[in-house]
N, C-alpha and C positions, 0 to 999 in steps of 0.2 A: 483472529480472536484468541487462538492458543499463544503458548510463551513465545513472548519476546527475546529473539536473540540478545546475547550479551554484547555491547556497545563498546567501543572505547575509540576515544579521538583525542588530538590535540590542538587546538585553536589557541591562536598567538597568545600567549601567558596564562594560558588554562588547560589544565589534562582532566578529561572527563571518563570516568565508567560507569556504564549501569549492566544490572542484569536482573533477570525475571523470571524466578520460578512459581508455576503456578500449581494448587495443588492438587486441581482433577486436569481434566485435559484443556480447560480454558481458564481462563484467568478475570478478573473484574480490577485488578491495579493498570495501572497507565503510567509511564512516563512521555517526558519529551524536550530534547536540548538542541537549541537550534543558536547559530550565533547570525546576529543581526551588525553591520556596521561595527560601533563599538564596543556590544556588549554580547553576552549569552545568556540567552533565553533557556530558564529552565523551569521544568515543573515536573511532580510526581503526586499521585493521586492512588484514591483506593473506592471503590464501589461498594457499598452495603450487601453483603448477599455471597453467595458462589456459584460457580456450575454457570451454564449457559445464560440463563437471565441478566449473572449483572455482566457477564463477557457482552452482552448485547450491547448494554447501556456501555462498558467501556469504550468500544467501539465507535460509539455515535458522540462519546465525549474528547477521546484520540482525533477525529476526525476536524469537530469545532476547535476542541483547543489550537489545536494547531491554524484553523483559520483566526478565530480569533487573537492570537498571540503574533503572527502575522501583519495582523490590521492594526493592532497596539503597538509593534515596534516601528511599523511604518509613521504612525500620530506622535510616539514616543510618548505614548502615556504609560501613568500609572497601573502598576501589576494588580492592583486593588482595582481596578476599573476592569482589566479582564476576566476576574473574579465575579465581579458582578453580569458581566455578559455572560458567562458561562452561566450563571444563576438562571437568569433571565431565559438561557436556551434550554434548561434541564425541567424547569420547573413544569410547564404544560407535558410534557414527556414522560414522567416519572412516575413509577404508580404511588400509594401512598404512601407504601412499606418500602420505599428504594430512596436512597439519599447516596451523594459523595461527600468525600472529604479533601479536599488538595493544597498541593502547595505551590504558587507559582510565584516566580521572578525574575530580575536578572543579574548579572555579575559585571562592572563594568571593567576597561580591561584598568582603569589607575584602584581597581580594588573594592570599588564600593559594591556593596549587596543592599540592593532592596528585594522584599519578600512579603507576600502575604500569604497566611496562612490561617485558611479555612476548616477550622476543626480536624486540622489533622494533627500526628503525635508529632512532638516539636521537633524539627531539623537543627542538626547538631553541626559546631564549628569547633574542629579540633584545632586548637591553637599550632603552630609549630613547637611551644615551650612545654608542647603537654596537655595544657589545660583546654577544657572542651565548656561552651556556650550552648544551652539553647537558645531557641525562640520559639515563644508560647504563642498559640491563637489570637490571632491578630481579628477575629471573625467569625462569625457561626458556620458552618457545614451549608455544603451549595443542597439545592432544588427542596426547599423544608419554605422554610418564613417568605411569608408574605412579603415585609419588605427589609432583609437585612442588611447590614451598612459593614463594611469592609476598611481596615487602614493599614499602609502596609507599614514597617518596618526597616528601618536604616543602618545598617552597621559596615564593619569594614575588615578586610581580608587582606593581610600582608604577605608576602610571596612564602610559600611554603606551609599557610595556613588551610584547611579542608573543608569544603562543607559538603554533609550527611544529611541527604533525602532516604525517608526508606517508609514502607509501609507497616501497619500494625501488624501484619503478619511475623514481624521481625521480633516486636520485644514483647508478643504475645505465644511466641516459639520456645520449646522445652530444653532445655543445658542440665545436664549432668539433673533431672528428675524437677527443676523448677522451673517454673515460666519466668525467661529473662529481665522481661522487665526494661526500664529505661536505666535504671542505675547498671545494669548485667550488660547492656548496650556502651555505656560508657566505656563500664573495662573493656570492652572486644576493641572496641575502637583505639581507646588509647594504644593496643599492642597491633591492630591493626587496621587501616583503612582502605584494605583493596575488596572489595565486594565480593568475590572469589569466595578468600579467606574467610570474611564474618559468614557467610550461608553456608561453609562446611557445617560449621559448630552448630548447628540448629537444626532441628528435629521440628515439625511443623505440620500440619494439615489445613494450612491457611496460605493462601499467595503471600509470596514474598518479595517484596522489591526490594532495591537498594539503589540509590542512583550517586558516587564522589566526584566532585567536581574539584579540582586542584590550583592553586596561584601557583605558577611556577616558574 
């Protein structure tokens, strides 16, 4: 439940890194990239809360996501459908003051990205020409609403193109005396996308994820 080592693989036409620093001795973010057949499975998430409580619930969330995303690449269903099982699992478990946020998908290897994302801060696609894309909330925040509804998102990654999962710890982290912010995100990105680099620059007292996934 303390940090996660820092990752990096390559799977046939995708280079992936993540890293996790957390900011007491446990952590409440989660990642997790798995490749299935033809695609890669990815997701990154953030727990309400710090310190050991929401490290608990990440834990119990690391655990199902992983089963869950599993059981969906096996069906080959929709990322929005294991959004909602995660829902489904968090909700009796949660106290009232505890909520996530995530983002889960996958990357197919001819490019395409489907994603949903569950009130979390929007995943960023750095163009290769420079230019960088979100994707907004696709969905409200898991283990909250009674009954909420999910849809994921369709777009497309041409080799050399990036995409940026990362937690609010990140663009809610201090630069040169102001909190970065998502535009402050953009510049780090545009000059660089290895997750290394962008969590030098930041001063924080909040877990920090980053997970880059690469065409390449």
């Amino acid at each position: 439940m303390s940090s996660m080592p820092a990752v990096r693989s390559v799977t046939p036409g995708v280079s992936v890194e993540a890293i996790s620093r957390p900011a007491r001795t446990f952590t409440g973010d989660f990642y997790f990239a798995q490749r299935h057949e033809d695609r890669l499975w990815i997701a990154l998430g953030d727990v309400a809360g710090k310190g050991l409580p929401a490290a608990i619930v990440m834990a119990m969330i690391q655990e199902e996501l992983e089963h869950r995303i599993a059981s969906c690449a096996s069906a080959e269903c929709d990322p929005s459908r294991t959004a909602q099982r995660l829902h489904e699992f968090l909700t009796p478990l949660l106290p009232s003051n505890r909520f996530a946020t995530a983002v889960i998908g996958w990357l197919r290897d001819d490019g395409t990205l489907t994603l949903v994302n569950a009130g979390h801060p929007p995943p960023m696609i750095v163009r290769r020409d420079g230019t960088i894309d979100e994707i907004a909330s696709t969905g409200p925040i898991l283990g909250v609403l009674p009954n909420p509804r999910w849809c994921s998102r369709t777009l497309h990654l041409d080799r050399g193109d990036t995409l940026v999962l990362y937690s609010d710890g990140v663009t809610e982290a201090i630069v040169n005396g102001e909190e970065l912010g998502i535009c402050g995100l953009r510049t780090l990105l545009a000059q660089s996308t290895t997750p290394g680099s962008v969590l030098q620059s930041l001063a924080t007292n909040d877990d920090v994820t980053l997970v880059v996934a690469q065409r390449t």
